[in-house]
C-alpha positions in Angstrom: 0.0 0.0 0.0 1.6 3.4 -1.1 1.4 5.7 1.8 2.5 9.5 1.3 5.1 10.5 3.9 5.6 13.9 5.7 9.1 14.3 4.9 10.2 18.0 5.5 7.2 20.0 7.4 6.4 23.5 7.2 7.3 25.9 10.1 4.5 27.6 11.7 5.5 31.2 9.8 5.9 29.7 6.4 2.2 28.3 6.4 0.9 31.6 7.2 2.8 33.0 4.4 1.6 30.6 2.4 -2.1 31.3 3.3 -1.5 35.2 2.8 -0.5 34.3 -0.7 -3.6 32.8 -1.5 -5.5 36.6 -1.8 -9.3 36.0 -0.3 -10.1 39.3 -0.7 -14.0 38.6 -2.1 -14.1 42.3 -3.7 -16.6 45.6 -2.8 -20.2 45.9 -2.6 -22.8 48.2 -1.2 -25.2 47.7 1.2 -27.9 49.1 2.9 -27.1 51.1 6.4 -29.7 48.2 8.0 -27.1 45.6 7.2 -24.1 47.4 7.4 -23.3 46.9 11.7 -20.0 44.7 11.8 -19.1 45.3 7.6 -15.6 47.5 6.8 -15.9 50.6 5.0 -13.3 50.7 1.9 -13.6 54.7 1.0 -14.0 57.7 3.2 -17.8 59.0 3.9 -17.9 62.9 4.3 -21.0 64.7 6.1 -22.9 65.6 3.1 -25.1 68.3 5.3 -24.8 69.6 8.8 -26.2 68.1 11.9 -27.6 69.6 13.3 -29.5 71.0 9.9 -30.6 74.9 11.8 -29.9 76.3 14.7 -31.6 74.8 18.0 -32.6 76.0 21.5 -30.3 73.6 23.6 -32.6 74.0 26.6 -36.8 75.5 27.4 -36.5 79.3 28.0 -36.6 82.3 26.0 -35.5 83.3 22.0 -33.6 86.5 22.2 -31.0 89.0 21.1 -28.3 89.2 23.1 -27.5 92.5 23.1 -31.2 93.1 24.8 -29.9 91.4 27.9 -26.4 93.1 28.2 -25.9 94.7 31.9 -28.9 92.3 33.2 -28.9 90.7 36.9 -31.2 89.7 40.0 -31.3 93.0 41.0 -32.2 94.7 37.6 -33.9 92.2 35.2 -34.0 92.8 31.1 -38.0 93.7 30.4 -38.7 92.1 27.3 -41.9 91.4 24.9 -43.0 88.0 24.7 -44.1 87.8 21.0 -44.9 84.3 20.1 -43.4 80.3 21.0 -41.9 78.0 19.4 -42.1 74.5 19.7 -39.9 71.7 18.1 -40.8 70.1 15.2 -42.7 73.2 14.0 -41.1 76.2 11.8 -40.9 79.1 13.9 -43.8 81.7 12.2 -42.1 84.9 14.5 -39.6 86.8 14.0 -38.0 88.8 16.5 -37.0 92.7 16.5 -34.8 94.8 18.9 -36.9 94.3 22.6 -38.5 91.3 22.0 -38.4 87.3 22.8 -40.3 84.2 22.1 -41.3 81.1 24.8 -38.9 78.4 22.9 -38.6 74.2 23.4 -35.5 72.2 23.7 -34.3 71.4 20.2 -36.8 74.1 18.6 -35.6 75.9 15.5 -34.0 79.6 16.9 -36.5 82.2 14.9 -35.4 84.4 12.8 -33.6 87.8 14.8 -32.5 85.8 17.8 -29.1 85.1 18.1 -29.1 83.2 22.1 -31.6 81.9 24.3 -31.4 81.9 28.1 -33.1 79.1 30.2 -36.3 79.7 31.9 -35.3 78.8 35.3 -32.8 82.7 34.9 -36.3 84.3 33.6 -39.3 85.7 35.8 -42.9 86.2 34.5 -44.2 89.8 35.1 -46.7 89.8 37.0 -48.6 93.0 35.7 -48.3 92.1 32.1 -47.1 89.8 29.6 -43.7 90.5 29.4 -40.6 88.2 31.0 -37.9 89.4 32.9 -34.1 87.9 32.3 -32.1 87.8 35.2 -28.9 87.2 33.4 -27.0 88.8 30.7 -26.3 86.6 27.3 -23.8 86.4 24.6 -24.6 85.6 21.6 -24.5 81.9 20.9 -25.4 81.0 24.3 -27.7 78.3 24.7 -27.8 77.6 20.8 -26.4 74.8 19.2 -25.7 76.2 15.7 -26.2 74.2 12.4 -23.0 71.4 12.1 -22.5 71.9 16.0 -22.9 68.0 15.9 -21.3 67.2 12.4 -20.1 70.1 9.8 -21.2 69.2 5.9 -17.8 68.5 4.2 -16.4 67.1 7.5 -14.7 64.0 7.4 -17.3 61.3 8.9 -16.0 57.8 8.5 -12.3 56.7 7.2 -11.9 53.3 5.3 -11.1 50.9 7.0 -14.0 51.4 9.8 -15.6 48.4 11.5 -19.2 50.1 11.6 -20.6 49.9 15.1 -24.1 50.4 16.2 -22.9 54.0 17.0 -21.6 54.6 13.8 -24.8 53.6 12.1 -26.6 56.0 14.4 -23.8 58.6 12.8 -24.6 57.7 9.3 -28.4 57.5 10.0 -28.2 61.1 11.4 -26.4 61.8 8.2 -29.1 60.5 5.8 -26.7 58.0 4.5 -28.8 54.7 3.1 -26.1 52.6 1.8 -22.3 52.3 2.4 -19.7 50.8 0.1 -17.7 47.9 2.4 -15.3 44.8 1.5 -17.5 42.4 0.6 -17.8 38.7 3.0 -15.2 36.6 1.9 -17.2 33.5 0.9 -15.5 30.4 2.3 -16.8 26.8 1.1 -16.9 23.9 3.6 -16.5 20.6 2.5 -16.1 17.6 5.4 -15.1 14.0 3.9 -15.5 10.5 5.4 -18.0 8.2 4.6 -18.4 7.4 7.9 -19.5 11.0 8.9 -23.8 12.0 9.5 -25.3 15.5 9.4 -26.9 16.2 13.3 -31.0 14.8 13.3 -29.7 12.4 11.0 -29.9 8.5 12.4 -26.5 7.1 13.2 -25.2 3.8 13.0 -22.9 2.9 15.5 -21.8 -0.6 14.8 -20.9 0.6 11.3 -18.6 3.7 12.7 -20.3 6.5 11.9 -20.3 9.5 13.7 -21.4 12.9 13.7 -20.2 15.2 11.4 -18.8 18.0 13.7 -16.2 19.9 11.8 -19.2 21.4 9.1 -20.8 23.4 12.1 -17.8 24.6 14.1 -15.8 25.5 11.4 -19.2 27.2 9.5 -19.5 29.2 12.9 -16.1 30.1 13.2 -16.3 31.6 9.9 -19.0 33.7 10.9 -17.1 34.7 13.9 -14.0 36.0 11.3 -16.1 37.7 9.4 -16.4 35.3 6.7 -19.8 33.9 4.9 -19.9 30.3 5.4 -21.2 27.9 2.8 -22.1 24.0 3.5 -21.4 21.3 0.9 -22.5 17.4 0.9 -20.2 15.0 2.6 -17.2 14.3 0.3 -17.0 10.1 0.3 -13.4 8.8 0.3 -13.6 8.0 -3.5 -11.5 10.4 -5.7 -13.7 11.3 -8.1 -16.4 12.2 -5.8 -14.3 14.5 -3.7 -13.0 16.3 -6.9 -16.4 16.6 -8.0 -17.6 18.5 -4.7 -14.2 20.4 -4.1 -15.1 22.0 -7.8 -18.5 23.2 -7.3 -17.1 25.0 -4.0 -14.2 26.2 -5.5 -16.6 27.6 -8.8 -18.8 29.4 -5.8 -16.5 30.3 -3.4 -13.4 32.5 -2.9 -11.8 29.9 0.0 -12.6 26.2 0.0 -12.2 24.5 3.2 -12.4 20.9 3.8 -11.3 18.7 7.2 -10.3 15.0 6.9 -8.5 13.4 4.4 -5.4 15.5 4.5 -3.4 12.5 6.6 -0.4 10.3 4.7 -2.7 7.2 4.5 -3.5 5.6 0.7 -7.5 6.1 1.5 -6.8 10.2 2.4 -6.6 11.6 -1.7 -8.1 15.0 -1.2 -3.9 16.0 -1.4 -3.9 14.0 -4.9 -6.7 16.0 -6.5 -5.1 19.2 -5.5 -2.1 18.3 -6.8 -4.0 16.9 -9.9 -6.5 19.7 -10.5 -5.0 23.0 -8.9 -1.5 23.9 -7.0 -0.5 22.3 -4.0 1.6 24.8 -2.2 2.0 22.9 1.2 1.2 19.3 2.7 2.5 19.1 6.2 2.9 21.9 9.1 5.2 21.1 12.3 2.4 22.1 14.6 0.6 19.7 17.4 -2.4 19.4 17.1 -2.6 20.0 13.0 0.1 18.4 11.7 -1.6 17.1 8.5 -2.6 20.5 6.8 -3.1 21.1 3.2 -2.7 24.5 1.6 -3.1 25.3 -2.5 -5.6 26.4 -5.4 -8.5 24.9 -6.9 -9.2 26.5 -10.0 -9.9 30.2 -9.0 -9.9 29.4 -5.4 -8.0 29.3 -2.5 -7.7 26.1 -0.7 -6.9 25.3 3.1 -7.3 21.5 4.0 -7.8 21.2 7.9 -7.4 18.3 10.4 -10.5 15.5 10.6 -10.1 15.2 14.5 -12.3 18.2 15.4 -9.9 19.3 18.0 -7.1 19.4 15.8 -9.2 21.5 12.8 -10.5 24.2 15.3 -7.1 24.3 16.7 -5.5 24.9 12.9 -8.2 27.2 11.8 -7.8 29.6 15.4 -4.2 29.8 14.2 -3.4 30.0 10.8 -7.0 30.5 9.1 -9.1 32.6 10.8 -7.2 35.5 11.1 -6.8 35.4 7.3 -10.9 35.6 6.8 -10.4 38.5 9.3 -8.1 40.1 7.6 -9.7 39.7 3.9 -13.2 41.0 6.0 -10.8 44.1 6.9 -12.1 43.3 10.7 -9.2 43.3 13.3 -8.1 40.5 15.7 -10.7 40.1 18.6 -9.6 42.0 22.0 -10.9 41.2 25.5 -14.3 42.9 26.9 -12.5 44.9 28.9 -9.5 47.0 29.4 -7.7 48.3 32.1 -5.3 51.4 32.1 -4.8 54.4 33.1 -6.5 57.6 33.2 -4.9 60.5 31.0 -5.9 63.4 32.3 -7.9 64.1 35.3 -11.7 64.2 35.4 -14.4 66.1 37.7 -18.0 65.1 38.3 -20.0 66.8 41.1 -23.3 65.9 40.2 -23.4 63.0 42.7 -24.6 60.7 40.4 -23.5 57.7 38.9 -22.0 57.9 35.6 -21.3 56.1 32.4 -18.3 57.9 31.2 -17.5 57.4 27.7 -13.6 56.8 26.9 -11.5 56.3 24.1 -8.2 54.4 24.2 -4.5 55.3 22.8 -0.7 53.9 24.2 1.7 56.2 25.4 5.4 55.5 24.9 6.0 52.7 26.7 2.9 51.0 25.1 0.7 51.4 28.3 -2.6 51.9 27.7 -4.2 55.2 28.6 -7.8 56.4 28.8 -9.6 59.4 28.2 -12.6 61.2 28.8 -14.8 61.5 25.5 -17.5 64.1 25.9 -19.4 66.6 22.9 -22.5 67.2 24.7 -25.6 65.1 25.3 -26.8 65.9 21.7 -23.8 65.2 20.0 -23.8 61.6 17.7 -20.1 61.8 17.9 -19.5 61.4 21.5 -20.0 57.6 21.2 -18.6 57.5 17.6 -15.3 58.3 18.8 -15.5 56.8 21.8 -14.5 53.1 22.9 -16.4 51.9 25.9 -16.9 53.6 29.3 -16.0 53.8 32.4 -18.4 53.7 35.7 -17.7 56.0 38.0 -20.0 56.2 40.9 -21.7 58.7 42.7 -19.4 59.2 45.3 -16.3 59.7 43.4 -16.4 63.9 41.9 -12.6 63.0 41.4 -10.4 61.2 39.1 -6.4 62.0 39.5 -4.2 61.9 36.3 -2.5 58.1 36.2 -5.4 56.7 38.4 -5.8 53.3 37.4 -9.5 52.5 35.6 -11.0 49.9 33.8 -12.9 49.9 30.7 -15.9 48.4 29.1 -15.7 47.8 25.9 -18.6 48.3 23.0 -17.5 45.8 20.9 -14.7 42.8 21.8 -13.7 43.9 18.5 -12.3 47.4 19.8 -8.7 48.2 19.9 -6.4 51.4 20.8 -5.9 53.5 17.6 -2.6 53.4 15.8 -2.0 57.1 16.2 -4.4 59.7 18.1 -4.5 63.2 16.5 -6.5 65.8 17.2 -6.7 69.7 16.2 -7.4 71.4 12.9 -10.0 70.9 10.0 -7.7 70.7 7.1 -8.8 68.8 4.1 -5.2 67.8 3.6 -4.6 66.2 7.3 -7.9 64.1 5.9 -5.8 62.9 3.1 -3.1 61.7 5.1 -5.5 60.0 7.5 -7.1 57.9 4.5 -3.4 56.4 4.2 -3.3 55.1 7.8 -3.9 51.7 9.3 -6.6 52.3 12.3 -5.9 56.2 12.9 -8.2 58.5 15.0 -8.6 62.2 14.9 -10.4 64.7 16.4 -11.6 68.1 15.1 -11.6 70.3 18.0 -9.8 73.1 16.6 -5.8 74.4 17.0 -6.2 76.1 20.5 -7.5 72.8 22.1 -5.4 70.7 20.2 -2.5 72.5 21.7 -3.9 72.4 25.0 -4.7 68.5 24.9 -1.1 67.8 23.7 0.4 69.7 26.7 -1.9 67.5 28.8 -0.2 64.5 27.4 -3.0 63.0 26.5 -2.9 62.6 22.2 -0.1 61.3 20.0 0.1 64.7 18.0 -1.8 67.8 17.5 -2.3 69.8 14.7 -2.1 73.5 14.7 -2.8 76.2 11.8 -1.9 79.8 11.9 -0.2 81.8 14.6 -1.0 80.0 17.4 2.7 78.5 19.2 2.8 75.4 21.7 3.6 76.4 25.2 5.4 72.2 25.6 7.9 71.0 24.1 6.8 69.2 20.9 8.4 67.1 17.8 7.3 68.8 14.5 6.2 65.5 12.1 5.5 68.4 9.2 4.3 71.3 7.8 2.8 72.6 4.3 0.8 76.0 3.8 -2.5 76.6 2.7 -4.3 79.6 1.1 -7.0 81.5 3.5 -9.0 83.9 3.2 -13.2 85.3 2.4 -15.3 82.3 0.5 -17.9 84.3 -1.4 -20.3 83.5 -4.6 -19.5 82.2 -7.5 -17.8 85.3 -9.4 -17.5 87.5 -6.7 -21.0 89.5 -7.6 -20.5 91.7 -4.8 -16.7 92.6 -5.7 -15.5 91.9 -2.2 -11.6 92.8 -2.2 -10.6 92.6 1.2 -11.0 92.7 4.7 -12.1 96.3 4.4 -15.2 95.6 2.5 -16.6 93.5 5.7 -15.8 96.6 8.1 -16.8 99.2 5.5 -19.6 98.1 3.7 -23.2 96.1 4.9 -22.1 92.7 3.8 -23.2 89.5 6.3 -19.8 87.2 7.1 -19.6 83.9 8.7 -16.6 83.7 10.8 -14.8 80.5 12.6 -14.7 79.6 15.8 -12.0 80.7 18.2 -10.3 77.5 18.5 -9.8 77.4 15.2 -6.2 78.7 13.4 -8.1 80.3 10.7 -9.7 82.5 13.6 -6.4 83.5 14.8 -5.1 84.7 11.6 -8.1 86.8 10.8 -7.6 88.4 14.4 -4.3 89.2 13.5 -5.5 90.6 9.8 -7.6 92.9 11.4 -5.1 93.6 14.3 -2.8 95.2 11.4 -5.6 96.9 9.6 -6.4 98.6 13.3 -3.2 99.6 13.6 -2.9 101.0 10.2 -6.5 102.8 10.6 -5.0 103.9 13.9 -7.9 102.5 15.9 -8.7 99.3 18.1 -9.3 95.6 16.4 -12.6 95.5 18.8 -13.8 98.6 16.8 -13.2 96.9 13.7 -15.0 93.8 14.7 -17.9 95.1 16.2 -18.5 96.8 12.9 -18.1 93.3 10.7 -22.0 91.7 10.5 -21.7 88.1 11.6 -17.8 88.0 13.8 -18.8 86.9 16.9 -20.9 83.8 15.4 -18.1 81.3 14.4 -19.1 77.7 13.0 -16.6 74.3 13.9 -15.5 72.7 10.3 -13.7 74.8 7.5 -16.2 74.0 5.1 -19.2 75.2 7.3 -19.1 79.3 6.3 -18.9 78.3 2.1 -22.0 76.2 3.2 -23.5 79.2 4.4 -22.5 81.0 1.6 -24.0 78.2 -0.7 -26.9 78.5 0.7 -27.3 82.4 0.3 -26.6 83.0 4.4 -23.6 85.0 3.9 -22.2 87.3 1.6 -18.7 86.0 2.5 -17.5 82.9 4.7 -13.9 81.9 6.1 -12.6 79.9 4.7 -9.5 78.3 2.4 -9.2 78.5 -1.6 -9.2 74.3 -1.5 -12.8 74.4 -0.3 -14.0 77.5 -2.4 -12.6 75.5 -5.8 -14.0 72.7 -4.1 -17.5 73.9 -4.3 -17.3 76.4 -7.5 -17.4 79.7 -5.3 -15.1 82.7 -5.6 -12.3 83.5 -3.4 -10.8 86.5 -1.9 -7.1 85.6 -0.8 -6.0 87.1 2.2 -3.0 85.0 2.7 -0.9 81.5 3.5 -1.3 79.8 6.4 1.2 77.4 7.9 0.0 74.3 9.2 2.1 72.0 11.8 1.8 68.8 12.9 3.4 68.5 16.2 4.1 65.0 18.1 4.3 64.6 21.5 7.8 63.9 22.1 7.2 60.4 24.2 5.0 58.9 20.9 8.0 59.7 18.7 9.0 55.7 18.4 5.3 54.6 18.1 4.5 52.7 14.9 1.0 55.0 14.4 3.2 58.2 14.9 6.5 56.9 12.2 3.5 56.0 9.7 2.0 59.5 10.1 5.6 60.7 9.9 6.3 58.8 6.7 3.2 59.8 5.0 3.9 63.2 6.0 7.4 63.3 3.7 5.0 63.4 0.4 3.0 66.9 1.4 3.6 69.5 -0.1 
């Protein structure tokens, strides 16, 4: 009887090179947002309009201007004119004029005129009349969240590469997005042989040796588990011809064929004959207990992997050397534990008394210790759990939480690991580029004066920082480029805006930025040299510029506004104006830094961005 020998076996790292060789990447598809939890986005989804879509009344009160409350206190209320309410869900039908305020809900649409609400419990009723009395003074913004408070049109929502959560489809469901491009399942074949094996529910004959077939189920579910779709074939007897027959239809269907039994050196096993016959056979024997007698080659089109018969020894091989290959052709990463512990990375107040569910993200310092931080937008914000990894419980007798103080975190998905590289800081369309190219990065856009502020807290990898703005730490710079700033305005300029003069001089409506943002800071310091050269004060300039002190979050935001006929002019860079087919006023370059905290230096995340950085220009 010819027997085939296992004469020189395979080292563990050689059959995973041969498996990575075999390509079961299954291709692209689109699917609908209802089945998309779990699936890996391959391209880059971009808020396509803001959220929130107007501006909202973030708590019950009063609609107002701000400038009617200015000087306001206990001792000597504002008197204004309740003209009308506002409920949400409706369109306001008031508009509001110098004096005046309207009864407004939480989340209600601000009417038109008001620029800040103040909450009711700061407000009196007059007694004699009908008008209400506000016991505080207001700024304007106060109280509102403003249109892409939550998410910015043009911002950058979801990277490739994202395993989409049940928060990210609340994200994408609060951007109107229906369907999402992903890798498509890897569609893995699953053949068991024996003629001695019986599908579960089926009658078994003992005295004859059969047995139930086990492998077809465990290994279908495993599949499932990696990511993979798993497809059942009829037992494969131990005749050649039969086997061939049912290893083809797999392989015709199926991007990876797996089959367990038959892979041993005895003269009844032949499944390694018809590979050798009717595909490649790239490796018959691996020096692993249990698993010794794996196959790996092609069948036609398909990848092959031929596991074990003892049950034990197949799960054991397909743990090892399989399963993280599914995962990786699904784009999903290796499974972590439900829960992590590390340490805090900044430290944390809460004085409400009350036990909390503190959502956290996770990133490595130096060393490769894990450190966790607070994640917290607001209570309307969708991105606060989007960007977030688990949470912490802190209870109601804690208010405090010490930098280094050692926590532990509950994960939202086992799934969930530590970014490669945590960034946060600037919009900049370019820094989104950069991101695309990166393994698992994370970045938050919270603006360059934050950004600076969380790096000297130690709590990112890097920070990025636009226009004048310096670091008060010591930082490594990873790179720098410039970009062009200055006023977005329509399409051909019909209002034949030059300059900054033409916002201070003339009756035009501007939407600024926010004062985190570097592209705040250089207009401050535009309008800082044109007050010096008019020989006056830069708060005389601004206060006579319609629309300064309400600055949106994202880059993109004022053009939007301007788009949508809001604004005679918006803040904004020449990228985004070309971008959208308006007209741009230059009013200068802006540098743009990325700055590393020197203890991530030697991180891989941080020598990637690094890297990718080298080919900006």
């Amino acid at each position: 009887m010819n027997r085939k020998e296992f004469r020189d076996l395979a080292t563990p790292a050689e059959a995973r090179e041969a498996i990575d060789s075999l390509a079961l990447e299954a291709g692209i598809e689109r699917v609908p947002l209802a089945e998309a939890r779990g699936r890996v986005l391959v391209a880059r989804l971009d808020a396509e309009l803001d959220v929130p879509g107007f501006d909202r009344a973030s708590l019950d009160g009063y609609a107002l201007r701000a400038r009617d409350t200015f000087g306001a206190d206990e001792a000597d209320p504002a008197r204004l004119e309740i003209v009308g309410e506002v409920h949400a869900g409706e369109e306001p039908d008031v508009a509001l004029e110098e004096g005046q305020a309207a009864e407004i809900s939480t989340g209600a649409v601000m009417p038109d005129g008001a620029d800040a609400m103040v909450p009711v419990e700061r407000t009196d009723m007059d007694p004699e009349g009908d008008d209400v009395l506000v016991r505080t003074a207001v700024a304007p913004g106060d109280n509102v969240m403003f249109a892409g408070a939550d998410v910015a049109a043009g911002e950058r929502a979801l990277g490739p590469g994202t395993q989409i959560t049940p928060r990210d489809i609340g994200l994408l469901s609060a951007l109107g997005v229906d369907e999402v491009p992903v890798r498509a399942k890897p569609r893995v074949g699953i053949v068991s042989t024996g003629d001695e094996l019986v599908r579960p529910g089926e009658a078994l004959a003992s005295e004859r040796g059969e047995i139930y077939d086990v492998n077809s189920y465990t290994i279908a579910a495993g599949v499932e588990d990696a990511g993979g779709e798993a497809v059942l074939y009829p037992h494969a007897g131990d005749e050649q011809d039969e086997m061939e027959r049912i290893l083809r239809e797999a392989a015709a269907e199926c991007d990876l064929v797996l089959s367990s039994g038959s892979t041993s050196a005895s003269a009844v096993d032949v499944i390694y004959r018809v590979i050798e016959e009717q595909g490649e056979l790239l490796l018959h024997g691996v020096s692993v207990k249990p698993g010794k007698p794996m196959l790996i080659g092609r069948l036609d089109d398909s990848a092959y992997v031929g596991l074990p018969g003892y049950p034990v020894s197949a799960m054991m091989v397909f743990r090892t050397f399989v399963a993280p290959a599914i995962r990786e052709a699904a784009g999903l990463s290796e499974p972590a534990s439900a829960t992590v512990a590390g340490r805090l990375a900044r430290q944390e107040r809460y004085e409400e008394g009350r036990h909390r569910l503190m959502p956290v993200g996770l990133v490595t310092d130096g060393d490769g210790d894990t450190l966790v931080y607070p994640v917290d937008k607001g209570s309307g914000a969708t991105t606060s759990l989007a960007d977030a990894d688990g949470v912490v419980e802190v209870g109601p007798e804690t208010d405090y939480l010490e930098a280094g103080e050692p926590v532990t975190a509950t994960l939202f998905s086992p799934d969930v690991r530590p970014p490669t590289l945590f960034g946060v800081g600037e919009d900049d369309p370019t820094v989104s580029r950069v991101l695309d190219g990166l393994a698992n990065p994370r970045y938050l856009s919270v603006g360059t004066r934050p950004g600076l502020r969380r790096l000297r807290e130690g709590v990112p990898d890097v920070a990025v920082a636009a226009g004048p703005l310096e670091a008060d730490v010591e930082t490594t710079e990873l790179g720098r480029w410039e970009r062009e700033w200055g006023l977005v305005v329509r399409a051909g300029n019909p209002d034949e805006i030059e300059g900054l003069s033409d916002l201070i001089d003339r009756d035009l409506r501007v939407i600024n930025r926010t004062t985190d943002s570097g592209l705040r800071s250089s207009l401050d310091a535009a309008i800082a040299d044109l007050a010096n050269d008019r020989g006056t004060t830069r708060r005389e300039l601004t206060d006579a510029i319609d629309g300064y002190d309400l600055g949106l979050r994202a880059h993109e935001s004022p053009a939007r506004k301007v788009v949508a006929g809001d604004a005679d002019a918006g803040l904004g860079l020449r990228e985004t104006a070309d971008r959208l087919d308006l007209g741009f006023v230059s009013l200068g370059e802006q540098p743009v830094r990325v700055l590393a905290n020197p203890d991530r230096t030697g991180k891989e995340g941080v020598r990637e961005l690094e890297a990718a950085l080298a080919d900006v220009q």
